[in-house]
C-alpha positions as a printed Julia matrix, in Angstrom:
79×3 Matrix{Float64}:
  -0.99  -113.27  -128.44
  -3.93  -110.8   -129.4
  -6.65  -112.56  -131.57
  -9.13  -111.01  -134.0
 -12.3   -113.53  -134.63
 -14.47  -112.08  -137.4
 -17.83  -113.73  -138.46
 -21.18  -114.03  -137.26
 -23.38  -113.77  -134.56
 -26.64  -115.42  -134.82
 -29.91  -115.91  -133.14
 -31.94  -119.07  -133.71
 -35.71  -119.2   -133.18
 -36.77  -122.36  -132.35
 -40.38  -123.76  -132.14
 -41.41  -127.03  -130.74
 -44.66  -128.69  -130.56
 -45.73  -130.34  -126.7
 -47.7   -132.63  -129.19
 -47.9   -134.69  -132.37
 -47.4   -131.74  -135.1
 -51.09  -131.28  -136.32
 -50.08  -130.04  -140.29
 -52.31  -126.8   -141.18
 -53.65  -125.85  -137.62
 -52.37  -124.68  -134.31
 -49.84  -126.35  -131.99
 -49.4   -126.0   -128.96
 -45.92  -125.78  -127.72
 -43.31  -123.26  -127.02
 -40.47  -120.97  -128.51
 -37.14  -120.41  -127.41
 -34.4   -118.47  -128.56
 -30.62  -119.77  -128.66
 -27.95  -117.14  -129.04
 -24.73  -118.3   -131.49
 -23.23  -118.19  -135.07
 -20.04  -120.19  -134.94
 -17.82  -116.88  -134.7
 -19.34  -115.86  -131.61
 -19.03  -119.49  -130.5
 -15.33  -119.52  -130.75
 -14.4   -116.07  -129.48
 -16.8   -116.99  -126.48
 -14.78  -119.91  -126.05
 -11.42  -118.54  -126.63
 -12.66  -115.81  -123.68
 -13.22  -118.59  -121.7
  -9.87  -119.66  -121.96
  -8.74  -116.73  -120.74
  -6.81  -115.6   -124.46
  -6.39  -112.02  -125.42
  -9.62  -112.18  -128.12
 -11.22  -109.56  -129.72
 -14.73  -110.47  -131.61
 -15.8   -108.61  -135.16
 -19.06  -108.49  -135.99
 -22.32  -107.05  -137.57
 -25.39  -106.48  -135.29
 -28.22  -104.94  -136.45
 -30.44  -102.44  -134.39
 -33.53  -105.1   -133.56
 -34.53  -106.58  -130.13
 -32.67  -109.89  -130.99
 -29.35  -107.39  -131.43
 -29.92  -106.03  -128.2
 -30.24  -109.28  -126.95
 -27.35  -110.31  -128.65
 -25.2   -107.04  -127.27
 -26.64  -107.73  -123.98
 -24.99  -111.3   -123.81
 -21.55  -109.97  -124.95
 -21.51  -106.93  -122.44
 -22.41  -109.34  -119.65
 -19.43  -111.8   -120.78
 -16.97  -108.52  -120.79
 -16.05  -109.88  -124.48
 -14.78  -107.13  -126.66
 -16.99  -106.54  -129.84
């Protein structure tokens, strides 16, 4: 069975403080970046499972979508 999974991919910035959050001044800390949207999370895991998936999409033409294109190439996922 050939499946079409059309949605989102995201790319969440996350920030986190190594310290009590001092309001209005600079934290130390550090950023990551997680790579998602729940569309990509289920044709990921439907690849996974070795079905016939095919993922639809819009990725822009920023470093975060070449990140993002980077991931799915490296998976073999079809976008």
């Amino acid at each position: 069975m050939n499946i079409l999974v059309l949605g989102a991919c995201n790319i969440d910035i996350i920030g986190k403080s190594s310290q009590v959050l001092v309001r209005n001044d600079s934290n130390i800390g550090e950023v990551t970046i997680a790579l998602g949207g729940v569309a990509k999370n289920i044709a990921t895991d439907l690849f996974f499972l070795k079905s016939d998936v095919s993922f639809l999409t819009v990725i822009g033409s920023d470093h975060f979508a070449t990140v993002q294109e980077a991931e799915l190439d490296a998976l073999g996922l079809d976008y």
